[in-house]
N, C-alpha and C positions, 0 to 999 in steps of 0.2 A: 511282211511287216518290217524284216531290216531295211529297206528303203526309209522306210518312215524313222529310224533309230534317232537320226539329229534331233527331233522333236520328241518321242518320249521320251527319253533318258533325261531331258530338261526338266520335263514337264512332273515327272520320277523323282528329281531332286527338288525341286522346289516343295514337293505334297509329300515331302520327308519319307517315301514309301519304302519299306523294309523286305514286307511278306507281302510277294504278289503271285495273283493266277494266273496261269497260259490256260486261254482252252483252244487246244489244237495245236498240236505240238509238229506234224509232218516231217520233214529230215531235222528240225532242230535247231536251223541255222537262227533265228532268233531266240532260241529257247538258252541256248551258248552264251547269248548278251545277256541276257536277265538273270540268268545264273551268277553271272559273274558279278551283278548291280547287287543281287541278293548278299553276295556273299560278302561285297567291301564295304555294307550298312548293315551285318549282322542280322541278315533275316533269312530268311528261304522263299525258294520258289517251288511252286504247287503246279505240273502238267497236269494236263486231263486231255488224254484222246484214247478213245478205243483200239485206233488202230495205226500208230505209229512205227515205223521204221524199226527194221531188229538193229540197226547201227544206234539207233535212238536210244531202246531200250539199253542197251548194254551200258551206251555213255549215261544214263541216269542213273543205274544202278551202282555206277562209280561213283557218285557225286554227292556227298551227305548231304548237300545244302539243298539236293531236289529232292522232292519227294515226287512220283508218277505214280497217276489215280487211271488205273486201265478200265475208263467206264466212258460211256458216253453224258454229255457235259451235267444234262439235266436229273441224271441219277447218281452223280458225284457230290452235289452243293449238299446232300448231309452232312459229309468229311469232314465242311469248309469251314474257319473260322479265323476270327481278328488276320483281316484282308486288308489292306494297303489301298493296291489297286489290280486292277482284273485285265488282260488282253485277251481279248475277243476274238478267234479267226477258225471258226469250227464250223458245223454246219451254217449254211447262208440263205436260212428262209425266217420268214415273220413268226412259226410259230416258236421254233428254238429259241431264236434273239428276244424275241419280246418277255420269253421265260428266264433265260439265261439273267436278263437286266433285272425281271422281277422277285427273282432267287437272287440275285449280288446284293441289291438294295436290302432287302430284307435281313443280309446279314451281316453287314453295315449298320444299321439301324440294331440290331439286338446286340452286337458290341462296341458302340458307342462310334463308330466310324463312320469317316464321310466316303460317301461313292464317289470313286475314278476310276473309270472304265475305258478302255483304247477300242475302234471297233473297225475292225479291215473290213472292204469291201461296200464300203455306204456307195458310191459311185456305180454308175454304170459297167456290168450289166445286173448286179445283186439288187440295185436299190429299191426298184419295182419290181422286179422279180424273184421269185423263190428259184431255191436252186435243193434240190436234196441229192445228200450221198446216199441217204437210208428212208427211201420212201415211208416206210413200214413204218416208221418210229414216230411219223407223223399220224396225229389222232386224223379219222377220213374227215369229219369238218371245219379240219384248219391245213387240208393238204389240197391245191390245184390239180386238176388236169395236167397233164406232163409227160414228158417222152424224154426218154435215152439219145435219139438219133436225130429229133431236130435242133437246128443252132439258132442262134441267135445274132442279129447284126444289126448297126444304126437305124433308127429311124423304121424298125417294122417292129413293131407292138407284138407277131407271132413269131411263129418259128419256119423258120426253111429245113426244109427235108436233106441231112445228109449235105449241110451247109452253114459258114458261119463258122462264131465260139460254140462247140458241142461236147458231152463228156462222155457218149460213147456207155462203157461199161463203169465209168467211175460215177458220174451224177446223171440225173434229170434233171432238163429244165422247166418250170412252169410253163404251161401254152400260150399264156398272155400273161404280158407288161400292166403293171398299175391294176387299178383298184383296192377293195380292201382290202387288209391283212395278206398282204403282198411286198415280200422283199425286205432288205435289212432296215435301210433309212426309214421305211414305213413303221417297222417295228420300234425302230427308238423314238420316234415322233408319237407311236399313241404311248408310248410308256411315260412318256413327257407329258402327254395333255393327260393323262389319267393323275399324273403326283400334282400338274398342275392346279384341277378340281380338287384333291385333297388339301390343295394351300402349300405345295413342296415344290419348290421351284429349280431345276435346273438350269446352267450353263451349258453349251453344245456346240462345238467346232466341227465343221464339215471341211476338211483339203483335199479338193480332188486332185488326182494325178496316179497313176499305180491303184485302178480300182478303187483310191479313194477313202483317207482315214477319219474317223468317228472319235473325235475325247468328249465324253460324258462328265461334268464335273458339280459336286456339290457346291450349290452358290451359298450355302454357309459353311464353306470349310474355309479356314483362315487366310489358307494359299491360291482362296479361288482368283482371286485379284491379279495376283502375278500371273497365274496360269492363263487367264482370259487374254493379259496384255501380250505373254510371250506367244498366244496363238493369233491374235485377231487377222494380224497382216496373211494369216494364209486361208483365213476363213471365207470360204466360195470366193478364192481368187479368180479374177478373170483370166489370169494368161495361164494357170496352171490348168484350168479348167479345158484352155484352147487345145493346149498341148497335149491333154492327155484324149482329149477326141482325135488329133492326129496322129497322135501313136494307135489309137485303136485303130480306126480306118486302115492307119500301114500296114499293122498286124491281119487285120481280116483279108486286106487285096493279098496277103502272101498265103493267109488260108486259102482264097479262092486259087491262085494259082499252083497250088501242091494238090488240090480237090482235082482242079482240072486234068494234071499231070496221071493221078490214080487213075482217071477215068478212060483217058486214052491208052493208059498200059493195059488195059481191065480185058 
C-alpha cells in the first residue's frame, strides 16, 4: 500500500480523517505512514492482524497513538468505533472483503460517519480470485476449491502445477478465475449493488498498477466531490492498466525462469 501513499494521504486530508483502521498490518511499512497521519490530526490508528511481525509488534507497543488488535479482522469490528476511514489489505477473498466492508459500514452508519475505505489488490490476480491464508476461517460455502502448489498466470482462468504466482505454504489460491463470490473487486461490487437496492449509493475508484488500489467512498459525505475529482484521472487508466500487465508478464518470465533453473538443479 505505500506505493499507493501519494493518493491516500490526499484523499486522508480532504475526508478530515483522524481515527483510521489497518487491517493487515505485515512488516509495518505503511502502518509507519498512518501512524504518523494519526498522530499530526490528533487521532489514532487501529491495526488488526493476527499474525504480524515481532519487529511490528514491539514498534506498536511503543507507540501510544497505535493501538494493535491481535485478532483476525472479522472478530475485531466489536472493538471498533468512530472510524474515519479503513485500509483494507488482509485476507483477499470475497468472503472476508465483502464482511469486512459490511461490518465498516455498519459502523459508520451507527456513529454517524461516512464510509472511506482503501482496498489493496482489486487488480489482477485477487480480483477474480480468492486467495486464503487461512482456509479454515472461511465458512465451506463461501470457500472455493484451492491448492497451496498451483500458480496462477495471464490469461488461464486455472492453475499450473508448481508454476506462476503461488504461495506455497503461506496461501491458497482458488482453482478458478471469476464467477460468483470470487475475489476482492467481486466483493466490493455486490456490496455496492446490495447498498444500491437499499437506495445507498456509493462512489468507487479502481487504479490499477501494483495489484491495484480500491477507494470506497460515501457519496453523501461532504468531501465526496473533491475526493471523486482528485481520483477520476486514475480511475481504470488505460496506460496504468498497460503497465502494470507488463510488469506482471516480467515478473512471471522471471518466475518461470528461477522454476526452470530449480528444476535442472533438482
Amino acid at each position: 500500500m505505500t506505493a499507493f501513499a501519494d493518493l491516500i494521504f490526499p484523499v486522508l486530508e480532504l475526508a478530515q480523517a483522524r481515527s483510521v483502521v489497518e487491517i493487515g498490518a505485515d512488516t509495518g511499512g505503511m502502518t509507519t505512514l498512518l501512524a504518523n497521519h494519526c498522530l499530526h490530526h490528533g487521532g489514532r490508528l487501529t491495526s488488526v492482524d493476527p499474525a504480524p511481525t515481532p519487529e511490528f509488534r514491539m514498534w506498536a507497543s511503543l507507540n501510544a497513538q497505535v493501538r494493535h488488535i491481535d485478532l483476525p479482522s472479522l472478530d475485531a469490528f466489536p472493538e471498533l468505533a468512530d472510524i474515519d476511514a479503513w485500509v483494507i489489505d488482509g485476507d483477499h477473498n470475497w468472503y472476508t472483503v465483502y464482511n469486512e466492508i459490511t461490518e465498516a459500514h455498519r459502523i459508520c452508519r451507527r456513529d454517524g460517519k461516512p464510509l472511506l475505505a482503501f482496498f489493496h489488490d482489486v487488480s489482477w490476480p485477487c480480483a477474480r480470485r480468492d486467495m486464503y491464508y487461512a482456509p479454515e476461517r472461511i465458512p465451506a460455502e463461501f470457500r472455493h476449491p484451492h491448492s497451496r502448489n498451483g500458480g496462477v498466470t495471464l490469461d488461464n482462468p486455472g492453475l499450473l502445477e508448481n508454476r506462476g504466482f503461488r504461495g506455497g505454504q503461506n496461501f491458497a489460491w482458488a482453482d478458478h478465475e471469476g464467477g460468483e463470490r470470487n475475489g476482492v473487486l467481486t466483493a466490493i461490487e455486490d456490496f455496492m449493488s446490495d447498498c444500491q437496492r437499499a437506495g445507498r449509493e456509493f462512489g468507487f475508484a479502481e487504479i490499477p498498477g501494483i495489484l491495484g488500489l480500491g477507494v470506497l467512498f460515501d457519496l453523501d459525505a461532504p468531501w465526496s466531490g473533491a475526493v471523486a475529482e482528485l481520483l477520476l484521472p486514475y480511475h481504470q487508466n488505460k496506460l496504468l492498466r498497460l503497465v502494470e500487465e507488463d510488469r506482471l508478464r516480467n515478473s512471471l518470465w522471471a518466475h518461470e525462469l528461477r522454476d526452470a533453473a530449480a528444476a535442472r538443479s533438482a
